[in-house]
N, C-alpha and C positions, 0 to 999 in steps of 0.2 A: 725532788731535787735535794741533794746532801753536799755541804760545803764545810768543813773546817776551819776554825781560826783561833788562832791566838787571843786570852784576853788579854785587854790592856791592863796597866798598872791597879788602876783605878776602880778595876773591878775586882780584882786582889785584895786590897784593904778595907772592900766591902762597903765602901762607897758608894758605889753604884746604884743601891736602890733610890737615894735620895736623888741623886742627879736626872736616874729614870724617871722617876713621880714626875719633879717639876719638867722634867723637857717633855714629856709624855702626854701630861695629865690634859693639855689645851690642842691635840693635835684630834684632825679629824678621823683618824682609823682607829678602831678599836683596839686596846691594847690590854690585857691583863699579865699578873705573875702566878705562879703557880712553885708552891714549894715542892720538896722531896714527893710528898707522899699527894700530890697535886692537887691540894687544895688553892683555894684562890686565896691568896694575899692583897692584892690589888687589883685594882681594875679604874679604868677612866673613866671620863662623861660617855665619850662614845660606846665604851663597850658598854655601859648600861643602855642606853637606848638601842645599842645591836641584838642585845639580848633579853632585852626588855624586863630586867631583874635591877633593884639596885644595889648600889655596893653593898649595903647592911645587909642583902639576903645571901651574898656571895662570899664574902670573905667568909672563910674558915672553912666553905662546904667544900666537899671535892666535887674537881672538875666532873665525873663519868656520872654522880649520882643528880646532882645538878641538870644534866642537856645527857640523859641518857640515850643509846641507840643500841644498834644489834651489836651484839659480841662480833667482836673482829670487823667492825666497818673500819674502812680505809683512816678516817681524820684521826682516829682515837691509837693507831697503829703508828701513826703518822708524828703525834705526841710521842708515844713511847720511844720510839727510835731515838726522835731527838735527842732525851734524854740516857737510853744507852747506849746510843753509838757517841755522845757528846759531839752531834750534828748540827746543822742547819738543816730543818726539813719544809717541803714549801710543797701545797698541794690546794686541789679545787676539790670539793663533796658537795655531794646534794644532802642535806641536813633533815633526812623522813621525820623527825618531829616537829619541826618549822615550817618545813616544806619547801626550802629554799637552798638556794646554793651559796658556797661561803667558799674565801680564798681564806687559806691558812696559813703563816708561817712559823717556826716557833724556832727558838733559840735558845740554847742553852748557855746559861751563866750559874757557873760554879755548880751547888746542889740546886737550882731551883732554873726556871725554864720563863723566860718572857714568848708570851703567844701575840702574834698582830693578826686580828681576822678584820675581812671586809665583806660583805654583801656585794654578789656578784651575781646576783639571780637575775638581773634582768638582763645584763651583757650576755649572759649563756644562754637563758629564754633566745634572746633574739638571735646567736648566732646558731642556736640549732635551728629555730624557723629559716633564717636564710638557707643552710645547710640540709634541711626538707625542700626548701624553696629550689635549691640548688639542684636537688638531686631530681627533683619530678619536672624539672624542665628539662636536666639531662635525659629521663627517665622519658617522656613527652617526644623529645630530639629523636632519640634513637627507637622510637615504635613509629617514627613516620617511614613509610617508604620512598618517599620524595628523598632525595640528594639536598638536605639542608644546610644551609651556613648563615650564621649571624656574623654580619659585618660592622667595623666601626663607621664613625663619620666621612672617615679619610678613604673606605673603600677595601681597607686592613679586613683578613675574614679573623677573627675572634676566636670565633669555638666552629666544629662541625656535628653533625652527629655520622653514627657510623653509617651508613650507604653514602655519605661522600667521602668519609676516610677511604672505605671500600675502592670508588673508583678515584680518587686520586692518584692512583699510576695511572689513567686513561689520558691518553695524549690528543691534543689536536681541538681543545675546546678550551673556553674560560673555564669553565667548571671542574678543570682539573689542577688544582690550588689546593694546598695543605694551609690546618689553621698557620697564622703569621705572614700569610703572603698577600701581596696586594692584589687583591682580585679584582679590581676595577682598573690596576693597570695592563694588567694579563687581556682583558675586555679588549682595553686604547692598542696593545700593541695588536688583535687580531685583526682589528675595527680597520689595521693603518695597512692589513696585507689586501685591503678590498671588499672583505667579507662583510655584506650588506647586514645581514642579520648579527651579525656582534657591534658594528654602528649604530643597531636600530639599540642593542641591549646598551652599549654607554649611553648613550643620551637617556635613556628609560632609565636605568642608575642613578646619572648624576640628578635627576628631576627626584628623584624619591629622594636622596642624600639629603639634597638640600631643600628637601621641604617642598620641592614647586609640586611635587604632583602625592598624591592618596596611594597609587600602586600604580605598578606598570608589569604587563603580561607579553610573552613574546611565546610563538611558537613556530621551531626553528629543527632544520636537519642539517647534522653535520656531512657535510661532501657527499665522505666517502664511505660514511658509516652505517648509510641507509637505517636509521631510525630517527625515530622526530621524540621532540623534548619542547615543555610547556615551561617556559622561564616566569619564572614571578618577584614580585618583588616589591615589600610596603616596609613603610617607617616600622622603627622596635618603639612601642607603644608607651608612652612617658620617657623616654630618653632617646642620646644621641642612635645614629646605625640605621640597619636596617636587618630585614631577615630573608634570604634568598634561597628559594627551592628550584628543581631540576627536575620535573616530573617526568618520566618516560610513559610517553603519549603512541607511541608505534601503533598498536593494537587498535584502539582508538581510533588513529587514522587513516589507517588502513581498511580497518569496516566503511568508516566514512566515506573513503576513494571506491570501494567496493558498492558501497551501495549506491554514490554518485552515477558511480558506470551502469550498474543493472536498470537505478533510474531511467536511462535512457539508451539504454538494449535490449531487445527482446532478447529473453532468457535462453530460448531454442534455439533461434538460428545465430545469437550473438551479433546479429546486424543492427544497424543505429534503429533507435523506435522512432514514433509518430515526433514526441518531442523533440531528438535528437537531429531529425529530419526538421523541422520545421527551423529549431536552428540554424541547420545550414542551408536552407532557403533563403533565409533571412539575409544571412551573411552574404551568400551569392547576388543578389539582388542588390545591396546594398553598400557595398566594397568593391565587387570586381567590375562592373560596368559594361560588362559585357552581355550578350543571349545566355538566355538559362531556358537547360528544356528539362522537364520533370514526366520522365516516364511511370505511365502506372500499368502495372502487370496480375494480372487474375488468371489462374488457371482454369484450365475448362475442366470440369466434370468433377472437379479435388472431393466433391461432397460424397459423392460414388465413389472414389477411392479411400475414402473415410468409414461410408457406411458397411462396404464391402470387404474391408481388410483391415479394418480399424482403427481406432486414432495411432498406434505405435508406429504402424507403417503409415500414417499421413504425417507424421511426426519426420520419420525420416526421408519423406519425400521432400517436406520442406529445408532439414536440414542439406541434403544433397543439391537442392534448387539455387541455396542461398550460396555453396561454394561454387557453382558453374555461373551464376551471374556475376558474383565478385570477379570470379577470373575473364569476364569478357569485355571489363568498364577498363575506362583508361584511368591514369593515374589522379588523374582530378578529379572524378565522379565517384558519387557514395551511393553506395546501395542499402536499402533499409528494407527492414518487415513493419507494414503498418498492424497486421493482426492475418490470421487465417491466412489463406492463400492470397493477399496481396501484399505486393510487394513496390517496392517505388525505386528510381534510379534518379539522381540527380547528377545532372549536366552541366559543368559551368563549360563556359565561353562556346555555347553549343546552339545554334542556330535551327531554324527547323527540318533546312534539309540532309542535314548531320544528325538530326534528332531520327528523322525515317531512317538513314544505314543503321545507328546503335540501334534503335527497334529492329529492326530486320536481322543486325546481331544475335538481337535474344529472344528472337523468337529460333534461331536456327539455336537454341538450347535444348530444344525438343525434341533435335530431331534425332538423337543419341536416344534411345529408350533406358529407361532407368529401373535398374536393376536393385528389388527392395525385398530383404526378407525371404527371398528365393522365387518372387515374383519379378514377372518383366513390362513394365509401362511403357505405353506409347501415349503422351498427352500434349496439347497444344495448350497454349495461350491466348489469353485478348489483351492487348495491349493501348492504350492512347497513352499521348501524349500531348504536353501544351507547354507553348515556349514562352517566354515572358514578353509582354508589350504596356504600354503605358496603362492599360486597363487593370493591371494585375499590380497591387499596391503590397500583398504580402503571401505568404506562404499557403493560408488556405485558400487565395486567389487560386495560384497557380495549381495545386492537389485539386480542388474540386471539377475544374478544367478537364487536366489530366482524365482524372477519376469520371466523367460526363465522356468523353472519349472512349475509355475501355468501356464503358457500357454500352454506348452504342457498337463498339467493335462486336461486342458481345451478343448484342441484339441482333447484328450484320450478318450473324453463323456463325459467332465465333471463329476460333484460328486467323484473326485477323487484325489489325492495327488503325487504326486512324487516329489523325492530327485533328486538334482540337483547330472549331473555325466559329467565324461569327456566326454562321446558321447553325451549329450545332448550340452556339451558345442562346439564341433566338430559345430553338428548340429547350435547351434546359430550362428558360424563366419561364416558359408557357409552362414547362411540369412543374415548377415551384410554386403558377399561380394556381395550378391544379389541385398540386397540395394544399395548400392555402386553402381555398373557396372549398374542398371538400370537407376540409374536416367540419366545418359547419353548416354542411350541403342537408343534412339531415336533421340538423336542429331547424335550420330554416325552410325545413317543410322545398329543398329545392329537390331530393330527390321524390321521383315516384313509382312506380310499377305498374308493368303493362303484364296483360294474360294469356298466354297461347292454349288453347285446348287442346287438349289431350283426349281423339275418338278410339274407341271400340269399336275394331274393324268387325266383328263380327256381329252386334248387336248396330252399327251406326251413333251409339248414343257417347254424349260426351261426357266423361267418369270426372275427368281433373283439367286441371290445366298448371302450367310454368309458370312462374314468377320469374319475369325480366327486367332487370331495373331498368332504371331512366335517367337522368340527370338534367334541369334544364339548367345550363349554367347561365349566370348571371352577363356574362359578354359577349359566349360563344353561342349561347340558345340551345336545343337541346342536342343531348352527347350520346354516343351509343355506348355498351357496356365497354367495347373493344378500347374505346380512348380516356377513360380510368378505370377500369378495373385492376387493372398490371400497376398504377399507379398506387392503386388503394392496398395492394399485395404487398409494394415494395414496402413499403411507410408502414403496413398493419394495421392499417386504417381497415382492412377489410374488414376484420375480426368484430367492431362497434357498429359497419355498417350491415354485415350479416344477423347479427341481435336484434337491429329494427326490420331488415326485411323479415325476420321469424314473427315477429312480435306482427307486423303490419300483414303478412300471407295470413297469420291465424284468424285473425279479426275478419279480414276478407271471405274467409270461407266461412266464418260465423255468419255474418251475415246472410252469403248467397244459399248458406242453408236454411237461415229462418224465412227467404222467401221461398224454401221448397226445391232450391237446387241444391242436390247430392253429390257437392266436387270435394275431390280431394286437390289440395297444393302441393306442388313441387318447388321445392327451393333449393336451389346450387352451395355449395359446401366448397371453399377455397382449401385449397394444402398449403395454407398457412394459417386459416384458423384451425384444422386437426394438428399442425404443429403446436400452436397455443397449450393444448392442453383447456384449453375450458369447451370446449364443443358439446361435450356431453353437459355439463349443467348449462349450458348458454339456452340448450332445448330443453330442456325441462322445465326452466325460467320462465322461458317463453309461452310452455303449455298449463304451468301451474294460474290455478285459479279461473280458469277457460274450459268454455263446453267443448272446445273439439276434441272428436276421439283422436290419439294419437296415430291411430292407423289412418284417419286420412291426412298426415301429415308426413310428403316423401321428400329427402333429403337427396341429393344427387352428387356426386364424384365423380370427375374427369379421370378416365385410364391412365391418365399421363400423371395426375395426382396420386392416385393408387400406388404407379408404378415406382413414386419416390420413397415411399414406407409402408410399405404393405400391411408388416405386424402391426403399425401402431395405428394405421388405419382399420385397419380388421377389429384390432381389439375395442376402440370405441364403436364403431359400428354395432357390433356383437351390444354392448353395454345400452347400446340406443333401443335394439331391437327387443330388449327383455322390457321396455316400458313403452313398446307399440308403436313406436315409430316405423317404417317401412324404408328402405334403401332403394334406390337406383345408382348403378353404372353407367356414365355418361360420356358420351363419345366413345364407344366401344370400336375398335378398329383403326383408330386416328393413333393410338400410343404406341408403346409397345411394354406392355406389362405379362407377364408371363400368364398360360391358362392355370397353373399353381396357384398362382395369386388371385385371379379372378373367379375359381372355386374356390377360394378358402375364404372370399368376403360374401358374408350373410345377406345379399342382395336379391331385393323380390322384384327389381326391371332391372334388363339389357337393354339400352338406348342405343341401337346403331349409329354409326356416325355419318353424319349426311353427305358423309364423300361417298359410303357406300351404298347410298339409296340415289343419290342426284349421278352419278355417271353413268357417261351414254351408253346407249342401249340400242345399238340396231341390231335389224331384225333378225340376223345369223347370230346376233352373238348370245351365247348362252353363260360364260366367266363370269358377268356381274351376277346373275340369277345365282347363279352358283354356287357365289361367296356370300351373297345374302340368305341363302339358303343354308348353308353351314352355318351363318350364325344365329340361323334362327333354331337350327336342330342343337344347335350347343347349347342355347336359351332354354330349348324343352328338357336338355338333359339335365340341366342344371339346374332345374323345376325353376328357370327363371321368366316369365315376362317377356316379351321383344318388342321392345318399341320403336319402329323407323322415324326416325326426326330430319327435319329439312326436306318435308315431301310438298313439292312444288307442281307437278304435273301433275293428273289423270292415270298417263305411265306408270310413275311412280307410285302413285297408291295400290293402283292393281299390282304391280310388284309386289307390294309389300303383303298385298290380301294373300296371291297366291304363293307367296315361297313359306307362308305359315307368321306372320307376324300379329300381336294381339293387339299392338296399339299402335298410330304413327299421328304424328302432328307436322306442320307446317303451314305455309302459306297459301298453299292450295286448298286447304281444309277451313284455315281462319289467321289470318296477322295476330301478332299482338294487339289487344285493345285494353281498353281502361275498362275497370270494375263494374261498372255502373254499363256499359255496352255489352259486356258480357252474358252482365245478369237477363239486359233487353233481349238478348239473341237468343237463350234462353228459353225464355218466357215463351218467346214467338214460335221458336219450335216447338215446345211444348205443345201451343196453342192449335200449329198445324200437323203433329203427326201421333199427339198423346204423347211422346216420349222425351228424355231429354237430350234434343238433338239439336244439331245448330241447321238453322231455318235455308 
């Protein structure tokens, strides 16, 4: 800074130094004189203590040599000026030999120059710190991508950083406020057009303003703007204010509503899922007051249109099934996918005999053949249904109902529907207690097995015999295979009780051979344990550590079993047969499996099916001999084994001698018996013919 002035009188007649000294000498800022050639003349208390020299070491020295610094620093340019422009010069230096900052002023009088310096190192210390302090909050501000503003007490925004500058032209929100504006009355007047979510943000404001609350968080969509914004907002931390962001949440929330939805739609057909259903059961039962009938829908055969053409086309079978049943529900009913081919309708205000016409509705969805991937379907349904009554307290009341309904439909022939009733529900608890009692039927020693021999039509002697389970149950007394078996299939129960019957046939024929009889066992093979996948080590398990040979250990398969996976049946088989096990084909005739399939499994018995050995036979007719005769010559081409099963007459067996069959069992020959009667019968024959034949 450079000023001019006039001196006074006073300092003309050279005066001035003495009036300086004394007015000078007691004053707290440092003050020295400096002559022409700018040495120190004088100097005060304080400028001794500012420069920590005292007077005796300063007068007469010159200033530059004295408080040396670089050539050409500012303060020393600063003097010179003074005294040749004959100035006022007035400046701040940081002083690199001291290390500190100093104000300078200097003044010229006449040939010689008064300097006033002050120590101002810490006032610039601190306002560069504020002014770093300053800059990396600015600096802080504008690296958030939140829309920030720091507000005062009164709701005034302060400062912004830039993404709220940015949208500050945005219309139609609080948040569109430039620093100086009151944005807590911008809030009150949106708050006053109705707008719930700007009411909820004043009251969450004024609570942080004044201290009543920590923060307050809002997350909010404006109208018409279709995006959503996360409002926040806490005290400014030792002082009055507060600090307000705008987070753009859209994305966010949008995955959220995205995933909410798929939560509770099957992803394929897009129809409500299992949960989403059970919701609206809930709600129907529970608000409308009215009949609720909940249809359950299984397609017949989908597993074959699966195996056969693939998942892509069961894929769009279901997708096309799911838009013909939407289109046939009225405006109140929801239709879901619980998984696979079922599917559910839900019925409000829909009684049962309204519930039969919508079944009969959609079952008539089938009768349009559906047209997939360049193939053409024709497939039916099983349908039940069960309407709601005071026994049905919630949603898996009513599906299980339902779901027990289409089963029996299903059981009934399929293509068929039934309403759920009190005897069917009879019927369900009896298979619950089924379930139940069985799966510990074999821990507690309640199942057992009985033995059918197995002759050698040409020898008479008895080689093997079938293992038939038993069940005495504990309320009903004893059970035949037919009333849990299908139980034990559904549940997979079969799978743990086929590993004791392997484990309990081996033993048994250990036995009846260390008294001398030569049987082999036959034991049945479910098509749901070769679906398992453990069949093959399940028998090896079983044989490991045991004297029997594995050849007299035969495994048996229903054609109707085969007929559902041939490959994957064949390929364990195959795998059984390389460690001596033996195979039979069981119910030969009863399925309908292709002769492809039943020559490509490695099978050493054809087990006729006893519809084709038990029907009548009079004396013209020659058709049954016929057919049992073709399949006995298919047995020998097929270097297979024939065994007629279910041979009951006299008739019957000579059937079976003459049309060429090598083995037949049934009850004409011997019932099932227990282990221990077998072995007697046995023995006795033995006893009376030399052979092992039954007495």
């Amino acid at each position: 800074m450079t000023q001019h002035t006039d001196p006074p009188p006073w300092v003309a007649d050279g005066s001035w130094r003495a009036r300086a000294t004394e007015a000078l000498s007691s004053i707290s800022e440092a003050v020295c004189f400096l002559d022409a050639e700018y040495r120190y003349t004088w100097v005060n208390d304080a400028a001794e203590r500012l420069l920590e020299r005292p007077a005796a070491e300063l007068v007469g020295q010159v200033l530059w040599t004295q408080f040396p610094d670089r050539p050409g620093a500012p303060w020393q340019q600063s003097v010179r000026r003074a005294r040749s422009t004959r100035s006022t010069q007035h400046l701040e230096f940081f002083h690199e030999p001291l290390d500190r900052w100093f104000e300078v002023r200097a003044y010229p009088v006449l040939d010689d120059l008064v300097l006033f310096f002050r120590d101002v190192h810490e006032r610039r210390t601190l306002d560069e710190e504020r002014a770093a302090e300053s800059s990396l909050i600015r600096g802080v501000l504008n690296a958030l991508p939140a829309r920030t503003a720091i507000l005062s007490d009164d709701g005034t925004i302060l400062t912004t950083n830039t993404a709220w500058a940015q949208a500050a032209t945005t219309a139609g929100r609080p948040g569109a406020s430039r620093a100086g504006d009151d944005y807590l009355a911008a809030c009150r007047a949106l708050a006053a057009t109705g707008d719930p979510d700007a009411q909820r943000a004043v009251e969450g404001l004024e609570a942080v303003l004044e201290r009543r609350a920590p923060s307050f968080s809002l997350d909010y969509s404006p109208p018409t703007a279709g995006t959503w914004w996360h409002l926040q907002a806490f005290p400014v931390d030792g002082g009055p204010g507060a600090v307000v962001t705008h987070t753009d949440i859209t994305d966010r929330v949008r995955a959220e509503q995205r995933a909410a939805w798929q939560a509770r739609h099957d992803h394929l057909t897009e129809l409500p899922n299992r949960a989403a259903l059970h919701e609206t059961i809930t709600g129907a039962l529970t608000e409308d007051g009215g009949p609720v009938t909940v249809l359950y829908l299984d397609v017949d055969g989908f597993k074959q249109v699966n195996d056969s053409l693939g998942h892509s086309t069961g894929d769009l079978l279901l997708q096309e099934l799911a838009a013909r049943l939407s289109q046939r529900t009225r405006t109140s009913d929801v239709v879901g996918r619980l998984g696979g081919d079922e599917f559910v309708v839900v019925a409000r205000d829909c009684d049962a005999p309204a519930g039969e016409v919508l079944a009969q509705r959609f079952r008539a969805v089938f009768d349009e053949p559906f047209e997939l991937a360049g193939t053409r379907l024709s497939l039916t349904a099983s349908i039940g249904t069960a309407t709601s009554d005071p026994a049905h307290t919630g949603p898996e009341d009513l599906l299980r109902d339902a779901d027990a309904a289409m089963y029996a439909a299903k059981s009934d022939g399929r293509d068929q529907h039934l309403h759920f009733t009190p005897t069917l529900r009879t019927a369900l608890e009896d298979r619950r207690q089924v379930v139940t009692h069985l799966q510990g039927a074999a821990a507690l020693d309640q199942l057992t097995v009985r033995w059918q021999p197995v002759v050698h039509l040409p020898s008479g002697t008895v080689t093997g015999c079938e293992a038939l389970l038993r069940w005495e149950h504990p309320h009903r007394g004893w059970l035949e295979p037919a009333e849990f078996i299908p139980v034990a299939e559904e549940t997979g129960m079969i799978v743990p009780i086929t590993r004791w019957l392997l484990r309990t046939a081996i033993a048994q024929a250990e036995a009846w051979q260390a008294d001398g009889h030569d049987l082999a066992v036959a034991v049945n093979v479910s098509a749901v344990h070769l679906s398992s996948g453990t069949l093959v080590d399940d028998v090896r398990q079983a044989l490991a550590g045991r004297d029997l040979d594995p050849g007299d250990l035969v495994l048996e398969l229903t054609e109707t079993a085969l007929a559902r996976d041939p490959e994957h049946a064949v390929a364990q088989f195959c795998e059984l047969r390389t460690h001596g096990v033996r195979i039979a084909l069981d119910d030969f005739g009863a399925g309908y499996s292709s002769l492809a399939a039943v020559a490509s499994l490695p099978a050493d018995v054809l087990k006729v099916d006893r519809a084709l050995v038990a029907g009548p036979l009079p004396a013209a007719a020659t058709a049954p001999e016929a057919l049992l005769g073709a399949v006995a010559a298919l047995g020998a081409a097929l270097d297979m084994a024939v065994l007629a099963e279910g041979v009951e007459t006299a008739a019957q067996l000579e059937l079976a001698r003459r049309v060429g069959c090598t083995y037949a069992q049934g009850h004409h020959l011997s019932p099932p018996v227990t282990g221990d009667r077998l072995g007697a019968l046995l023995t006795e024959g033995r006893r009376k013919t030399g052979q092992q034949r039954l007495p």
